[in-house]
DSSP file (Angstrom, degrees, kcal/mol; ACC not computed):
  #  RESIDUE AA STRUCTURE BP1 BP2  ACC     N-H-->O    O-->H-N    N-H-->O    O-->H-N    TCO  KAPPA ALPHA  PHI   PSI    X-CA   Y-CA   Z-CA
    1    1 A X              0   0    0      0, 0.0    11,-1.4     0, 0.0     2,-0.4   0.000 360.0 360.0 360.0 149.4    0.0    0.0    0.0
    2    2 A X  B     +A   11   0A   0      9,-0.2     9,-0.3     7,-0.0    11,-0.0  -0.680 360.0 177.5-117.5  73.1    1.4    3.6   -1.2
    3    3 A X        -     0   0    0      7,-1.7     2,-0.2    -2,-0.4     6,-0.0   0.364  20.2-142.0 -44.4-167.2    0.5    6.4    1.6
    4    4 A X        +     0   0    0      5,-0.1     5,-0.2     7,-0.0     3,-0.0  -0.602  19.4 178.9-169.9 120.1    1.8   10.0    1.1
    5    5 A X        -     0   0    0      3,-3.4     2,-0.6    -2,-0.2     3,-0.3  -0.280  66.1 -66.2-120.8  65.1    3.0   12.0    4.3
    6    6 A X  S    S-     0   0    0      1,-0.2     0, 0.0     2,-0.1     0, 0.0  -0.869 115.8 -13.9  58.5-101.3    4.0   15.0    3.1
    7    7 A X  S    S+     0   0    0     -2,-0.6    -1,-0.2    -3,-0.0     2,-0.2   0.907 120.1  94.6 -75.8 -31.5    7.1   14.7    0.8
    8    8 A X        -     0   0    0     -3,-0.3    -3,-3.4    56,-0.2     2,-0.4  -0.347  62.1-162.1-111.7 103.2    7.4   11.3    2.2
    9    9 A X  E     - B   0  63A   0     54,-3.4    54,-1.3    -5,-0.2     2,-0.3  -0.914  18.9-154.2-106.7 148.2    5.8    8.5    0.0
   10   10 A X  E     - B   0  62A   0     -2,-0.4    -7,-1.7    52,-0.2     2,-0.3  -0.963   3.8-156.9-144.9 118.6    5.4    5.2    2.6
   11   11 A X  E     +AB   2  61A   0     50,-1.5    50,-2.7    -9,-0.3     2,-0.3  -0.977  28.2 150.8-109.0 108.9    5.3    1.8    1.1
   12   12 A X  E     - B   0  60A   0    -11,-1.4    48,-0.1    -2,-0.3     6,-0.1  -0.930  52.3 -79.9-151.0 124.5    3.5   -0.9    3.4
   13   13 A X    >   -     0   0    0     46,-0.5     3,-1.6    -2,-0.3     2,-0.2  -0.178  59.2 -93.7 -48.6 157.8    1.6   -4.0    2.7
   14   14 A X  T 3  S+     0   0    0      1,-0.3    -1,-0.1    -3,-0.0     3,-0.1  -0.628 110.4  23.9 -89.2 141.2   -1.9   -3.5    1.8
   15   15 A X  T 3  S+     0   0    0     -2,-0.2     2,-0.6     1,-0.1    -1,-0.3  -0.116 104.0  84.4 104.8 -12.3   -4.0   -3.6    4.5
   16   16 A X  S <  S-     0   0    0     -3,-1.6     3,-0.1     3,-0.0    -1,-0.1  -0.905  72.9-115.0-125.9 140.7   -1.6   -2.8    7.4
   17   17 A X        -     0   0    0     -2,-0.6     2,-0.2     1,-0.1    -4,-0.1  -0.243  40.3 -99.1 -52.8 140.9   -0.6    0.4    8.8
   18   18 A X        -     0   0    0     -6,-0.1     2,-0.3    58,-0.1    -1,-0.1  -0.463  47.8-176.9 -63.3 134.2    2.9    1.3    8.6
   19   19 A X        -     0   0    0     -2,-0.2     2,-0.5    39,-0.2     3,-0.3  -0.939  21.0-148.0-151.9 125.8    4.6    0.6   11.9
   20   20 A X        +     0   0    0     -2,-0.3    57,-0.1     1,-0.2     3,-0.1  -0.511  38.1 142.2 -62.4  32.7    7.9    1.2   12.7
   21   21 A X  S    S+     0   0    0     -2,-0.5     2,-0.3     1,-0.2    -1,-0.2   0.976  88.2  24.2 -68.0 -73.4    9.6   -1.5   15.5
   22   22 A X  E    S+C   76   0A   0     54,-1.8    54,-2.4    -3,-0.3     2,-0.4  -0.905  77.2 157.9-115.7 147.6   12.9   -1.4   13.7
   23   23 A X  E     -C   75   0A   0     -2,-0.3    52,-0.3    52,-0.2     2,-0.2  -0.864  14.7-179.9-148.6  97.1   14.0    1.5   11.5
   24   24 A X  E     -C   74   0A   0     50,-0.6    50,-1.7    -2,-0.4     2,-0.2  -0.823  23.7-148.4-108.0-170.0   17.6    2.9   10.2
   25   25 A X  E     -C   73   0A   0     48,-0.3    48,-0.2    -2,-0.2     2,-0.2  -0.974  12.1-166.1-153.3 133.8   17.5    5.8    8.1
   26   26 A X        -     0   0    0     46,-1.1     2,-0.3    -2,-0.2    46,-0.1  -0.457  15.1-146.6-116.8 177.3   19.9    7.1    5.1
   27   27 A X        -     0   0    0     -2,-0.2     2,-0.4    44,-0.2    44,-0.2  -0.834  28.3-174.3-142.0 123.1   20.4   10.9    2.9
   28   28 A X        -     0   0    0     42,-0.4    42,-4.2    -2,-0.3    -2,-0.0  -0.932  28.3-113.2 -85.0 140.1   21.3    9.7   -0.7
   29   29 A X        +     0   0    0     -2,-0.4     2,-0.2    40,-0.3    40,-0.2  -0.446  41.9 178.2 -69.6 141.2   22.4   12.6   -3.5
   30   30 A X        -     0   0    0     39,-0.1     3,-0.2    79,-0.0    75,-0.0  -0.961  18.7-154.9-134.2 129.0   19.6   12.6   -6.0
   31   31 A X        +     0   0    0     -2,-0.2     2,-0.2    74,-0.2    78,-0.0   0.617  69.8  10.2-121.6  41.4   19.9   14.8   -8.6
   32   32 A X  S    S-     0   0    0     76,-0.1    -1,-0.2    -3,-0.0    36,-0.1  -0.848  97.6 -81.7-157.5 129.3   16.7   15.4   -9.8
   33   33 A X        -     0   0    0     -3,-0.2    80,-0.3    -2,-0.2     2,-0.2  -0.100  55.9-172.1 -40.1 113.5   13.5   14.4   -8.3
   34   34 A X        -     0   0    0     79,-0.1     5,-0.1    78,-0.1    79,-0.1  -0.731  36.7 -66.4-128.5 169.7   12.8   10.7   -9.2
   35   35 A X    >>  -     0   0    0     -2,-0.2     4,-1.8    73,-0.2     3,-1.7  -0.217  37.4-163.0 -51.9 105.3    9.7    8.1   -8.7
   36   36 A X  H 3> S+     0   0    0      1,-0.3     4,-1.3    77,-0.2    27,-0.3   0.540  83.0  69.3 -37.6 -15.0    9.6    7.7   -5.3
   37   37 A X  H 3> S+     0   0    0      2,-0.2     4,-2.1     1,-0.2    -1,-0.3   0.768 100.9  39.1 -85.2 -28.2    7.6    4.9   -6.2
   38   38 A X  H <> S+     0   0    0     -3,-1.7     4,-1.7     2,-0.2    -2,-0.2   0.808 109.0  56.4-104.4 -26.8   10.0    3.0   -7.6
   39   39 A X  H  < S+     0   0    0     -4,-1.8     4,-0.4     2,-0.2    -2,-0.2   0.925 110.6  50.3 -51.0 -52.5   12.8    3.6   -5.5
   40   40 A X  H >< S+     0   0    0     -4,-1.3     3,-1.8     2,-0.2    -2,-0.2   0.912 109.4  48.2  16.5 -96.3   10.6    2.5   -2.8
   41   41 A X  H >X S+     0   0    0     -4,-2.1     4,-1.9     1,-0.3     3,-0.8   0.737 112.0  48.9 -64.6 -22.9    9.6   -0.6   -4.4
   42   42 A X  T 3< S+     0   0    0     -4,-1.7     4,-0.4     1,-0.2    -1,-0.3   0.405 111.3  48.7-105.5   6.9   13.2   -1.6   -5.3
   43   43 A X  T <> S+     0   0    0     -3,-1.8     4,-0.5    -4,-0.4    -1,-0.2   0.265 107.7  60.2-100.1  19.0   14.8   -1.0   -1.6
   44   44 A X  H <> S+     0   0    0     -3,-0.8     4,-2.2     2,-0.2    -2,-0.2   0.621 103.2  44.5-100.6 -37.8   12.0   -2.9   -0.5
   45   45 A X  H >X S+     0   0    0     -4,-1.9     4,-1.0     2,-0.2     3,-0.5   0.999 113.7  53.8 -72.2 -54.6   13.0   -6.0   -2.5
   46   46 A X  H 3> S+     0   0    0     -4,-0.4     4,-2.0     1,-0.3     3,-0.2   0.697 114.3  46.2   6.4 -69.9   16.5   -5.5   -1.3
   47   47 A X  H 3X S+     0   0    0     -4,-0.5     4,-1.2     1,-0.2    -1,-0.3   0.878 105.4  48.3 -24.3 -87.1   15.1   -5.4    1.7
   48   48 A X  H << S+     0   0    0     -4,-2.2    -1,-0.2    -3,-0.5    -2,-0.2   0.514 109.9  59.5 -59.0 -41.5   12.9   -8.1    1.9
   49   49 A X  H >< S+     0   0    0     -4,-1.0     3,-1.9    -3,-0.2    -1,-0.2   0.939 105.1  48.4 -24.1 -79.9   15.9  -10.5    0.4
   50   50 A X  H 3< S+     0   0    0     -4,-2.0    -2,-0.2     1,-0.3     3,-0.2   0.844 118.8  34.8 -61.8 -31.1   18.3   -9.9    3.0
   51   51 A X  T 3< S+     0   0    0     -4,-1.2     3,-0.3     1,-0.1    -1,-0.3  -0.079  75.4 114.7-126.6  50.2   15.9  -10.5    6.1
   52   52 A X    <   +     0   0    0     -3,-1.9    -1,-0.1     1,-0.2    -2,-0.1   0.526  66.8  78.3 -85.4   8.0   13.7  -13.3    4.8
   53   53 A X  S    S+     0   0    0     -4,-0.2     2,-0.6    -3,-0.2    -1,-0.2   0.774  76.5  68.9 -71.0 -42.7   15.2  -15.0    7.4
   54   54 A X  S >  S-     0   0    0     -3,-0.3     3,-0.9    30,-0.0    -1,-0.1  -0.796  84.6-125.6-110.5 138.3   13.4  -13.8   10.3
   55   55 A X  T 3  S+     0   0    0     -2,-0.6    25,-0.1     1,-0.2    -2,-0.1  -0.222  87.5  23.4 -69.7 164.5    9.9  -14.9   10.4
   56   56 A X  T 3  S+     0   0    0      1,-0.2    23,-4.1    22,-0.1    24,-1.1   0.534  72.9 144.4  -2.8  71.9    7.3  -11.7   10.8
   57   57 A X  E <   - D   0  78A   0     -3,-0.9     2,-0.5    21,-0.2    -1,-0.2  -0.898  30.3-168.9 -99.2 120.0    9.2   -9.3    9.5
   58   58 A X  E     - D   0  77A   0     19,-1.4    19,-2.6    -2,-0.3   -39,-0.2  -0.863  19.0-135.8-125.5  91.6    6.9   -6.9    7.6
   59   59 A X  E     - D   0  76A   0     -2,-0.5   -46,-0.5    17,-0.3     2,-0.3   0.213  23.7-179.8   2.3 120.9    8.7   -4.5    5.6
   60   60 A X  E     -BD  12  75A   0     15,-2.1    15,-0.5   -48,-0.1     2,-0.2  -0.700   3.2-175.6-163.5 112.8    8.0   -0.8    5.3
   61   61 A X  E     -BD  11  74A   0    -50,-2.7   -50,-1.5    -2,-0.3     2,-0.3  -0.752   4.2-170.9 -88.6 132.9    9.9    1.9    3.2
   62   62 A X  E     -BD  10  73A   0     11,-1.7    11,-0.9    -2,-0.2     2,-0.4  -0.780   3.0-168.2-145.7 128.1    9.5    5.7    2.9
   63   63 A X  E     +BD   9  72A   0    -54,-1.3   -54,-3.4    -2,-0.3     2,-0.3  -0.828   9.3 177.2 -93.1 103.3   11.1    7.9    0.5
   64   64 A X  E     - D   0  71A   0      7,-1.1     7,-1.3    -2,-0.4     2,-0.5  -0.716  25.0-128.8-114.9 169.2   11.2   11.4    0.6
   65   65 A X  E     + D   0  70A   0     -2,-0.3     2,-0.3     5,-0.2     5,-0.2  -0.954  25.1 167.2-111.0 138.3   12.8   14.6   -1.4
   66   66 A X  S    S-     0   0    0      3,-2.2     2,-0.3    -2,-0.5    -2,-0.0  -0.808  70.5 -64.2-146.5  99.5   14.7   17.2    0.6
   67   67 A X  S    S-     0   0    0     -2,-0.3     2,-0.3     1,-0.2   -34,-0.1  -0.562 119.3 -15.0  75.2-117.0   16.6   19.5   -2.2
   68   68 A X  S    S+     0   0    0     -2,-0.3     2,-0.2   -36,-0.1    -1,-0.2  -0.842 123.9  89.5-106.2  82.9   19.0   16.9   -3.9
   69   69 A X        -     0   0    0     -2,-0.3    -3,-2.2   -40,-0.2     2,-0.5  -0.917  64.1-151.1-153.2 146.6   18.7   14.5   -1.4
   70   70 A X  E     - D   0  65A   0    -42,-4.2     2,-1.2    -2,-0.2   -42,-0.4  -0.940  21.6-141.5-121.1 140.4   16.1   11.5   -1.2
   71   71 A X  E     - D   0  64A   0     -7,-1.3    -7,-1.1    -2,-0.5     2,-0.4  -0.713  24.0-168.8 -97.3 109.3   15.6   10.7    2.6
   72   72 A X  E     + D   0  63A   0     -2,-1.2   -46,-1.1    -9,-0.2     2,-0.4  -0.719  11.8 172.2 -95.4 116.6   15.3    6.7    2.7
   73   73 A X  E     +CD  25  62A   0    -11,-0.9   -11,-1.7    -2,-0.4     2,-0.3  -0.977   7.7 178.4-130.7 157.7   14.2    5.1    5.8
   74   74 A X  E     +CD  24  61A   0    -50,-1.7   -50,-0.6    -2,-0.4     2,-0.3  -0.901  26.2  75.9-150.2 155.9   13.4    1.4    6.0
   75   75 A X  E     +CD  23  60A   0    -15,-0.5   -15,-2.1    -2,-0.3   -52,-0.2  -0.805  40.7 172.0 154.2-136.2   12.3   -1.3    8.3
   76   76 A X  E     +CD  22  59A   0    -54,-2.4   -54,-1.8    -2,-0.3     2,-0.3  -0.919  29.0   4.5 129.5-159.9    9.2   -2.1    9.7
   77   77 A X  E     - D   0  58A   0    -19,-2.6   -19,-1.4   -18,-0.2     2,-0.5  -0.399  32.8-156.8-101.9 141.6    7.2   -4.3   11.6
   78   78 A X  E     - D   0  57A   0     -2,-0.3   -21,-0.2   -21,-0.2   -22,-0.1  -0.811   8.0-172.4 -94.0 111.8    7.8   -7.6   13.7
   79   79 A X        +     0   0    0    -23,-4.1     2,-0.3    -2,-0.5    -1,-0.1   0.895  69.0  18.0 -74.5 -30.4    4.8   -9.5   14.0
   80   80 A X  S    S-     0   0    0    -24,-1.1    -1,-0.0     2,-0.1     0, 0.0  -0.822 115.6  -1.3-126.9 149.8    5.9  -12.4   16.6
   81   81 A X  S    S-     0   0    0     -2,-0.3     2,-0.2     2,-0.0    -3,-0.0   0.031  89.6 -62.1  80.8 174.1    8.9  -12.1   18.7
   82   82 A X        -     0   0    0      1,-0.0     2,-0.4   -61,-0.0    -2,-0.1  -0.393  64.3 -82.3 -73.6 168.7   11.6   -9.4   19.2
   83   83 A X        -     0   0    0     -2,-0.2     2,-0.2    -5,-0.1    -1,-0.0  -0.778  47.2-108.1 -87.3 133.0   14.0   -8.3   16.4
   84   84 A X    >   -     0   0    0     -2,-0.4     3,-3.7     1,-0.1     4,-0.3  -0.463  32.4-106.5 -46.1 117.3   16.7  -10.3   16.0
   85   85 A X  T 3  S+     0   0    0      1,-0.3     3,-0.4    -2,-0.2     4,-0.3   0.682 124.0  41.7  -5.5 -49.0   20.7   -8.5   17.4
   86   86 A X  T 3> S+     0   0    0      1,-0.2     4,-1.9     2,-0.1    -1,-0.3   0.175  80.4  91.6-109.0  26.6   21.4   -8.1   13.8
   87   87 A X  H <> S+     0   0    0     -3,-3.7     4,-2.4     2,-0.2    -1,-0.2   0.849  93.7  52.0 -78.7 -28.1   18.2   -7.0   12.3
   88   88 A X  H  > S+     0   0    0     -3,-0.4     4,-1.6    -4,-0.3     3,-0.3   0.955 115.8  42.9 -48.2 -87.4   19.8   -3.2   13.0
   89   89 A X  H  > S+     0   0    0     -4,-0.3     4,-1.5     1,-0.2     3,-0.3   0.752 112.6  50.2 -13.7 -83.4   23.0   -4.4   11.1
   90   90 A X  H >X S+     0   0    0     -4,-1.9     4,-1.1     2,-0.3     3,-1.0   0.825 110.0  50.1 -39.2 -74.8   21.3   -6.0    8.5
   91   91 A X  H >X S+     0   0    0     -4,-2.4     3,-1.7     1,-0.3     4,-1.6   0.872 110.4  48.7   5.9 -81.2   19.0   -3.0    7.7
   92   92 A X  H 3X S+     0   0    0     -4,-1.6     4,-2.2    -3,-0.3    -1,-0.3   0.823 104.8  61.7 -69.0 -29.6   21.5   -0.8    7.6
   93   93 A X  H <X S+     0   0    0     -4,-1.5     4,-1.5    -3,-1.0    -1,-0.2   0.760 103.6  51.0 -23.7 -47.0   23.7   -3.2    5.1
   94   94 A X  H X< S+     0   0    0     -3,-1.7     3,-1.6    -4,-1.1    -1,-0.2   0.979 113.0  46.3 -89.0 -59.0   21.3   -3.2    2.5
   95   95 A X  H 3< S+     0   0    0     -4,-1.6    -1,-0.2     1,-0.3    -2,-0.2   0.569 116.6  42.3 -58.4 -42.6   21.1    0.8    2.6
   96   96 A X  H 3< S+     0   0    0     -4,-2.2    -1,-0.3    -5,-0.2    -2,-0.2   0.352  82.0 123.2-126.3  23.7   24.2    1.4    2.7
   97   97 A X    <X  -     0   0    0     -3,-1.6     4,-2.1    -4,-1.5    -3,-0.0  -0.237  56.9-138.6 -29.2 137.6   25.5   -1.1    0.2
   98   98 A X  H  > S+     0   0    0      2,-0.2     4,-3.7     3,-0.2    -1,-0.1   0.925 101.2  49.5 -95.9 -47.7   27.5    0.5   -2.8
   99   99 A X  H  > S+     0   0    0      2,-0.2     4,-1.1     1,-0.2    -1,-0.2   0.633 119.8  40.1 -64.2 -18.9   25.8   -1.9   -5.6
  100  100 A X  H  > S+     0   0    0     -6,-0.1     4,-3.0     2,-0.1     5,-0.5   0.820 112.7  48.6 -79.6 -57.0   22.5   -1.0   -4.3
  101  101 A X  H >X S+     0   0    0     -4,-2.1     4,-4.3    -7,-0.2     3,-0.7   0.921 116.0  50.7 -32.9 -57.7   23.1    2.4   -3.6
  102  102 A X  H 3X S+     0   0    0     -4,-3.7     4,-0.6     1,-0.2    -1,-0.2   0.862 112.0  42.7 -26.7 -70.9   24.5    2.4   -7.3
  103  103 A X  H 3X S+     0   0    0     -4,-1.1     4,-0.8     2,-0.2    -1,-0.2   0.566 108.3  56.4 -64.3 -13.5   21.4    0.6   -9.0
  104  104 A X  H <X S+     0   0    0     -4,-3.0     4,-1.3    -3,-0.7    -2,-0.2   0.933 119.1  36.4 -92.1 -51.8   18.6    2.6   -7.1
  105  105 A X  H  < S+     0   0    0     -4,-4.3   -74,-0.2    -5,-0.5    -2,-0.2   0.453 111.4  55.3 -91.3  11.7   20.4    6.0   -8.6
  106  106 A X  H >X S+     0   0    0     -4,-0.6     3,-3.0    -5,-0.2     4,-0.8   0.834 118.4  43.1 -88.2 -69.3   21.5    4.8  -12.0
  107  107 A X  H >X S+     0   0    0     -4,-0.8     4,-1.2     1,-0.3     3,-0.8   0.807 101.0  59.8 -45.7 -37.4   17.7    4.0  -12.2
  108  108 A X  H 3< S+     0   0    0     -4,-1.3    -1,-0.3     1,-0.2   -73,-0.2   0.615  94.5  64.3 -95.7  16.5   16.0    6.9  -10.9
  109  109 A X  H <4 S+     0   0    0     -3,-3.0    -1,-0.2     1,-0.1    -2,-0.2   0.647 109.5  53.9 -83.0  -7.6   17.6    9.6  -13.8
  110  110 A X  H << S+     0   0    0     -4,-0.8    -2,-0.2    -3,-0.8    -1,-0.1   0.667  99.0  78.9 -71.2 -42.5   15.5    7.2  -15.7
  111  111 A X  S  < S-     0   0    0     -4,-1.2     2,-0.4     1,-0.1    -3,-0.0  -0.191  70.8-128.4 -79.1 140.7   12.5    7.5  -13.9
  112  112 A X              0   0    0      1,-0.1   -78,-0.1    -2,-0.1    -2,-0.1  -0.913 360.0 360.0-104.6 145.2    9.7   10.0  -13.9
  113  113 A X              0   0    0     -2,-0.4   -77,-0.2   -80,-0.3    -1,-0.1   0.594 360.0 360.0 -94.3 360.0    8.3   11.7  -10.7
């Protein structure tokens, strides 16, 4: 499900509220305002890859513009259980991966907003 919270487009599974249990947060150079939507959806698979390991984890992305910067935060919500020690770590891996970083901003000069 695709929200809008001001600049901030929030990518969530349909039907559940965006919830925050674990969260890191990035600044990437953009340099033109690009689909939020698709940036979004492609650090979400990223995402979703890297901690499909721990059972009910539910995903949640939001993408914002500030100037030339897009403000990335990811995590989301743990249905059962606590977050695993390294769910922080992990998070932040995927974010701040060079080959991701790479592909999301290769992609989004491509991209319409």
């Amino acid at each position: 499900m695709l929200t809008e919270k001001g600049e901030a487009l929030i990518l969530s599974p349909k039907g559940l509220a965006p919830v925050w249990d674990i969260e890191v947060s990035r600044i990437l150079p953009s340099l033109r305002r690009c689909s939020r939507r698709w940036v979004a959806h492609q650090i979400r698979r990223d995402l979703w890859r890297a901690m499909q390991e721990m059972r009910g984890f539910v995903p949640v992305i939001s993408v914002a513009w500030a100037d030339h910067w897009l403000e990335i935060r990811a995590g989301g919500r743990i249905l059962c259980g606590a977050a695993p020690p390294n769910a922080f770590e992990t998070i932040a891996s995927v974010l701040d991966n060079e080959d991701n970083r790479r592909r999301w901003l290769a992609h989004t000069a491509r991209q319409k907003p």
